[in-house]
C-alpha positions as CSV (number, residue, x, y, z in Angstrom):
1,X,75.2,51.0,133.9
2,X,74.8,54.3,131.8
3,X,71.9,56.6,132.8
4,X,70.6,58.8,130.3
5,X,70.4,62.7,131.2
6,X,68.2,65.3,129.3
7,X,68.9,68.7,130.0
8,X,67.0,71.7,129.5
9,X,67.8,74.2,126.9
10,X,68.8,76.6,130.1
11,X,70.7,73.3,132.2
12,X,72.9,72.9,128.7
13,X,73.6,76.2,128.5
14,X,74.8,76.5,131.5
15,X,77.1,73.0,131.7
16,X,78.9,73.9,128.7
17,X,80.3,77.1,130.2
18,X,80.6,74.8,133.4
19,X,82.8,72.6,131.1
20,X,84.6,75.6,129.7
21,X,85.7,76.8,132.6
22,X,86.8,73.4,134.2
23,X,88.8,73.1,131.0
24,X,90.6,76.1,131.5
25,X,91.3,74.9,134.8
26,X,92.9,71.5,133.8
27,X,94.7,73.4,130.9
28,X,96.4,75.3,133.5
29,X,97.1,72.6,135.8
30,X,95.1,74.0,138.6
31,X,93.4,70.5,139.4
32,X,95.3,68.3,141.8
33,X,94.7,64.9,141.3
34,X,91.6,63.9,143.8
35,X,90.0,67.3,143.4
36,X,88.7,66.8,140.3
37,X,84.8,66.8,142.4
38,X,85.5,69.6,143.7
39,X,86.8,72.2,140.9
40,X,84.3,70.7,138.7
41,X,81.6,71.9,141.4
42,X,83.1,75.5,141.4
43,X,83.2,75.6,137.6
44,X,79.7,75.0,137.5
45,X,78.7,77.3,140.8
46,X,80.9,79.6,138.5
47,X,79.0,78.8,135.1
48,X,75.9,79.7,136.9
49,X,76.7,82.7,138.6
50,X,77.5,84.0,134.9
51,X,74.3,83.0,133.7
52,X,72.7,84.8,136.4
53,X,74.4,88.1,136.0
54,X,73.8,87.8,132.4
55,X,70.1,87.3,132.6
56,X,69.7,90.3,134.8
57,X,72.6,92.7,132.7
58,X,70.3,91.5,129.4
59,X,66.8,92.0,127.9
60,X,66.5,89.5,125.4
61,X,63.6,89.6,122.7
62,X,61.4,87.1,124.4
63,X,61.3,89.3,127.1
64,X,60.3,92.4,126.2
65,X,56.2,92.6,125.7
66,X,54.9,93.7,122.6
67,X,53.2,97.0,122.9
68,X,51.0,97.1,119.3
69,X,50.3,100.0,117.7
């Protein structure tokens, strides 16, 4: 049986650079049959550890406070 999943804006953000990455991994035939679990993991600790570096290299609009004049 199919369960449904509903991510976050963040969560989907984050799982399609997880799937990028695990895609360039297949692509270059890093992925040995049965690991499949495994690189997918480090594609998302990956995914998330870009995410994270991001968020603290980046100020984005809805962050900054609005002083008013």
């Amino acid at each position: 049986m199919a369960k449904h999943i509903k991510l976050q804006k963040s969560e989907s953000v984050v799982a399609a650079g997880a799937i990028q990455i695990y895609s360039a991994y297949i692509a270059a035939g890093r992925v040995p049959e049965g690991q499949e679990d495994q690189w997918m993991s480090r594609s998302i600790k990956e995914a998330i550890k870009i995410a994270t570096s991001t968020d603290a290299a980046v100020i984005s609009d809805d962050e900054v406070e609005s002083t008013g004049f």
